[in-house]
N, C-alpha and C positions, 0 to 999 in steps of 0.2 A: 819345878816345871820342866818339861822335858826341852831338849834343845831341838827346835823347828829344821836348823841345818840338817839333822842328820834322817831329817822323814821325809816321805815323798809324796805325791801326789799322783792319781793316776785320771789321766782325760781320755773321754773315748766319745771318740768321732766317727761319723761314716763318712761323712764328705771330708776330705786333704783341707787341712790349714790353708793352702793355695788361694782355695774356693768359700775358707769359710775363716776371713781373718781375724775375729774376734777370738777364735782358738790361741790363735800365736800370743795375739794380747793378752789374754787372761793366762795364759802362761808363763809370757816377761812378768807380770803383776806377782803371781806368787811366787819366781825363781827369784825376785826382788826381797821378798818375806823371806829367804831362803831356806824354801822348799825344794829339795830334787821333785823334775816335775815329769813322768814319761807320758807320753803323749801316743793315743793307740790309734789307729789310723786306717785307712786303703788307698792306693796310690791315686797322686796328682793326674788330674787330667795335662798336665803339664810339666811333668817331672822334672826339675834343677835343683842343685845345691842353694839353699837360702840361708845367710847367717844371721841364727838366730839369739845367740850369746851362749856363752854356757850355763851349765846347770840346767839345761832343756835336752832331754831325747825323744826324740820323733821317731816312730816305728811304722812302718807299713807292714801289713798282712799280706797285701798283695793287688792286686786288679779287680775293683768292682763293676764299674761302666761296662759297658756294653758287652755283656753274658748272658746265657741264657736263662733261665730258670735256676733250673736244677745247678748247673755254676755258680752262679750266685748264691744259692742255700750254699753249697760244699764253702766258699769262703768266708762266707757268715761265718760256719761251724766253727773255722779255725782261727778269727777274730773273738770269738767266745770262750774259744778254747784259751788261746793268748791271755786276755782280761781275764779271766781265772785265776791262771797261772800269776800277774801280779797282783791281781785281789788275796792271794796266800801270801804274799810280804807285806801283810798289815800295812797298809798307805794311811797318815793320816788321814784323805778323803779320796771320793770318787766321784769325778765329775763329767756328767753326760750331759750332749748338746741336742740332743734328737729324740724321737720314737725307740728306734731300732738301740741305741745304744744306751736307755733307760731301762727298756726289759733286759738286757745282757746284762746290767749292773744291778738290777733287782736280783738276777740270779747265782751272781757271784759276791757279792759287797759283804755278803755273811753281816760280823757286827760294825763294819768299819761304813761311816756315815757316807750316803748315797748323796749326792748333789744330783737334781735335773733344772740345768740351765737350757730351759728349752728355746732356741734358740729362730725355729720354725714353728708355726701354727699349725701344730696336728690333730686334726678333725678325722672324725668317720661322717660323711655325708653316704647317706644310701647311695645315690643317682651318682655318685663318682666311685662307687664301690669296685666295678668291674673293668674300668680304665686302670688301676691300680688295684688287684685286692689285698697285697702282701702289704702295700704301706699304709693303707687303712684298716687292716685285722689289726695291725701293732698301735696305730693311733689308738684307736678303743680300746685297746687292752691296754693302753700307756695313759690314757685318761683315768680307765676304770680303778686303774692300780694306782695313782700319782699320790696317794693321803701317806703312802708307804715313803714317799723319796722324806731324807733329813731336811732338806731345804729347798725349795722351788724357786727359781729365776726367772726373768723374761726380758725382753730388749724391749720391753715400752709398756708406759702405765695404760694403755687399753689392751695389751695383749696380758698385764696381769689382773686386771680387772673380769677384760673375760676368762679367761683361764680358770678365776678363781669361784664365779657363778657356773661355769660349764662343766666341772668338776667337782664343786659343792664343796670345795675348801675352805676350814672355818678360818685361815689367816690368808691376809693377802701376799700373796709369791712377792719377789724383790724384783725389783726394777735395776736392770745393768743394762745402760744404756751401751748401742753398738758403735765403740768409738776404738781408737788406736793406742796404743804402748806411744809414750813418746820420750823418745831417745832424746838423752843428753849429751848428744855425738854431733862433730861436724858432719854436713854430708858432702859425700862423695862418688855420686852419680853424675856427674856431668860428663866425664869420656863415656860414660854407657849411653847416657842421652844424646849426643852428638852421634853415636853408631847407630842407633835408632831410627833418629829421625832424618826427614832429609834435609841437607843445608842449607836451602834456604827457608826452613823454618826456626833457624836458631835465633834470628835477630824478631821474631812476631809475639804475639799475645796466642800461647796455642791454648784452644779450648778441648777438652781431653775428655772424652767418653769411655767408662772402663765397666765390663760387666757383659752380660748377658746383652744378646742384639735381639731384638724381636718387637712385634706391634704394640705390647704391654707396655713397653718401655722406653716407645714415641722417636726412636732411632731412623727411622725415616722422616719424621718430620723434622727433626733437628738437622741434617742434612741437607734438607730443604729449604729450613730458615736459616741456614748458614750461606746457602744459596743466593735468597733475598737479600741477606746484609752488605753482601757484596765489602768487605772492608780488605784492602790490602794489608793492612798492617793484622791482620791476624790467621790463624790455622787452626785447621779441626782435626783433632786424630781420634779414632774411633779403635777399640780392639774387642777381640770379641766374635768376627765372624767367622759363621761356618757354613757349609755348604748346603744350604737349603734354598729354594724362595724366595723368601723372605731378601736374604741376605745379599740373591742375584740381584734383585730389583734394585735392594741399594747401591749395587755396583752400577749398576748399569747405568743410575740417575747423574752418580758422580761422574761417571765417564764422558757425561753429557754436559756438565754444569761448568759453567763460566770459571767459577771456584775450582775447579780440580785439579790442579798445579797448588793447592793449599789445603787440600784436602788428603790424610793417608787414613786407609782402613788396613787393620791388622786381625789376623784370626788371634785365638788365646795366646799369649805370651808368659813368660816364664813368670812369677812374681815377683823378682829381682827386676827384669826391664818394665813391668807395670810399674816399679814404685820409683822407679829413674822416671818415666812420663810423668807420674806426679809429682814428684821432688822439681821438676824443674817446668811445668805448666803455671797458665794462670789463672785459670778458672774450670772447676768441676761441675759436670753435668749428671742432672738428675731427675729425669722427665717422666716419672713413675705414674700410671695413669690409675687413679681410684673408681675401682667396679666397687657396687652394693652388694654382689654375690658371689663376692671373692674376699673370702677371712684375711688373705695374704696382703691383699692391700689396700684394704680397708683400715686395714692395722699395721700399717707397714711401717719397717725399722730397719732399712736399706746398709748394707755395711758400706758403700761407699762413700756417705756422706762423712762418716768418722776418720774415713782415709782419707778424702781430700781433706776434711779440714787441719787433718793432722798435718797436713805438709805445706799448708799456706794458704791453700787454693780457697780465693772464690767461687761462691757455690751459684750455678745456673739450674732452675727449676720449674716447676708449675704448681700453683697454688693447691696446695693442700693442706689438712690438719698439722702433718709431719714437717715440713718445712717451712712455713708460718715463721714460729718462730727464732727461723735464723734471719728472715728478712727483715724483724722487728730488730734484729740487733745488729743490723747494717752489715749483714757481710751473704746477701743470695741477693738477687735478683730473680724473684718467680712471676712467669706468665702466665696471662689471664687463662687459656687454652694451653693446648696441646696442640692447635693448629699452627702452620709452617709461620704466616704473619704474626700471632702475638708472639711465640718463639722468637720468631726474630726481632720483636720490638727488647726480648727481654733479653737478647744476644747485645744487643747495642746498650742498652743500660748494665751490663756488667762490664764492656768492653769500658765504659765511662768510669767505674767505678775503680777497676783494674791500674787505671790508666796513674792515680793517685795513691803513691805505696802506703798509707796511711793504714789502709784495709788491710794492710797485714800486719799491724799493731794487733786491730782490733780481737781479727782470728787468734792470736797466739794469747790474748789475754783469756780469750772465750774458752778457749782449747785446754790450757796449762789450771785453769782456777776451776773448771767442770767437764769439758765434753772431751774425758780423754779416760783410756781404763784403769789407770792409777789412782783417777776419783771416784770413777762410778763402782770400780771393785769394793771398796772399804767396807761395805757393809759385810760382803762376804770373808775377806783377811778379817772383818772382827769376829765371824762367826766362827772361823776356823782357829781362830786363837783363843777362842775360848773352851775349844778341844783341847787344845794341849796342857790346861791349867788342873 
């Protein structure tokens, strides 16, 4: 049998690690297997140094966001070109998270086995055709083509269920749930967290919002019922904003709010000081709101729930299919709505539940025995090891 140390693995991403932490994870998970793992990329909306252990290289091609057209084709080319280039050092596998970097590995993977861990729900819907048409040509052509990938993935069993009807797949794609690498390391974020945050939230219960800011994602109402609960002994840090609308309004509420000496908002931050906020917060929020005519979260598999939980964090939420059952295993508090009042009835019942460290038994047994990527990878480490036999 061949020795695994000396082969590699290559992942191709369009969105940065940064932005799509399941990558870093399924990374630590085979540099563990030891596998050299390169990691093909385009830069962070947030560019810093992040230690990621050895035996991982991360490579960027260069600046995707915000280009035009025609710029965005010319870096494509040369992200296709790259993936080529290590598709000819025979990599044990080749693992894609998206559309766009399923067809660049269709067309480079030659005989070495494709992985698509599709990691997003990518549809061609007509009527959204023309708001997008370059990521809905490749959706359909990454559907039409998907019976070709060696192995199919998803972050949840209704995203491989449908997947596997909306493609006409005679086996069902694997389920890798979106959870965290968890280090067997002391951590060492506390001076980063103290430069963060302001000092008098070091002694609170801070409640920590991390992701994307927008109406989807109930960001104003949380604000709002953080407002209502009115509790001195706690804080809200939000990050994430940027300069839209949206975003003003929420400045502008907090400006006004009783709370706002306990309230910090931050635009995106480096991934190093997001994972200091959660290393050392007490409850994570996740206020994801379920449309019927939205694939995305209807079937939604948020990666920040596998981040907070990786780190201890109590989880704050609102009742839906996906979160359910963390509530059943005592460690969420989710509200009935999305309105600012049940929010904050379920701000004060996390605040309670926080208050008894017990609840961070419970996470770490939940976390270490299933919702972490060293467990939910296995299927895939067995697949890949039966490659090298």
């Amino acid at each position: 049998m061949t020795d695994a140390r000396k082969r590699k693995i290559v992942l191709l991403t369009l969105v940065h690690p940064d932005f799509l932490p399941p990558v870093y994870s399924v990374a630590q998970v085979l540099r563990d297997q030891g596998y050299a793992v390169h990691v093909l990329t385009f830069d962070s909306y947030v560019p810093a140094h992040l230690d990621i252990g050895t035996g991982i290289e991360l490579e960027s091609v260069g600046q995707h966001h915000a280009l035009s057209l025609p710029r965005r084709l010319a870096i494509r080319r040369k992200f296709k070109t790259r993936a080529r280039s290590l598709a000819n050092e025979h990599p044990v596998a080749i693992i894609s998270f998206c559309a766009f970097t399923y067809l660049c590995g269709l067309k480079i993977h030659g005989t070495t086995p494709l992985i698509y861990h599709a990691l997003e729900v990518a549809d061609f819907i007509m009527s959204l055709f023309l708001k997008s048409p370059l990521s809905h040509f490749n959706n359909l052509r990454a559907i039409n083509n998907i019976d070709k990938a060696s192995l199919v993935v998803t972050p949840s069993v209704q995203r491989s269920s449908w997947l596997a009807g909306r493609a006409h797949l005679e086996t069902m794609p694997l389920t890798v749930l979106n959870t965290a690498y968890i280090k067997n390391e002391a951590d060492n974020s506390a001076d980063l967290y103290r430069q963060t945050v302001p000092v008098s939230f070091l002694d609170k219960k801070v409640i920590l919002y991390t992701g994307a800011v927008n109406a989807h994602l109930c960001t104003m109402e949380l604000v709002q019922a953080f407002d209502l609960v009115n509790d001195e002994g706690s804080a809200l840090v939000i990050t994430g904003l940027k300069e839209n609308d949206y975003c003003k309004r929420i400045r502008e509420f907090v400006a006004g709010s009783k709370a706002a000496d306990r309230i910090k908002l931050f635009p995106y931050l480096t991934r190093t000081e997001m994972l200091a906020l959660q290393a050392n917060a007490a409850i994570g929020v996740c206020l994801a709101r379920e449309y019927d005519d939205n694939l995305e979260s209807k079937m939604m598999a948020p990666n920040k729930v596998g981040e907070y939980l990786a780190r201890g964090l109590y989880l704050l939420g609102v009742k839906n299919e996906y979160l359910l059952p963390f509530q059943m295993k005592g460690i969420a508090s989710l509200s009935e709505t999305v309105s600012p009042g049940d929010v904050g009835i379920a701000i004060k019942d996390a605040l309670t539940a926080v208050s008894n460290l017990e609840y961070k038994t419970k996470i770490a047994e939940f976390v270490t025995g299933y919702f972490c990527m060293q467990q939910q990878m296995k299927p895939v480490v067995a697949y890949l090891s039966r490659l090298n036999q």
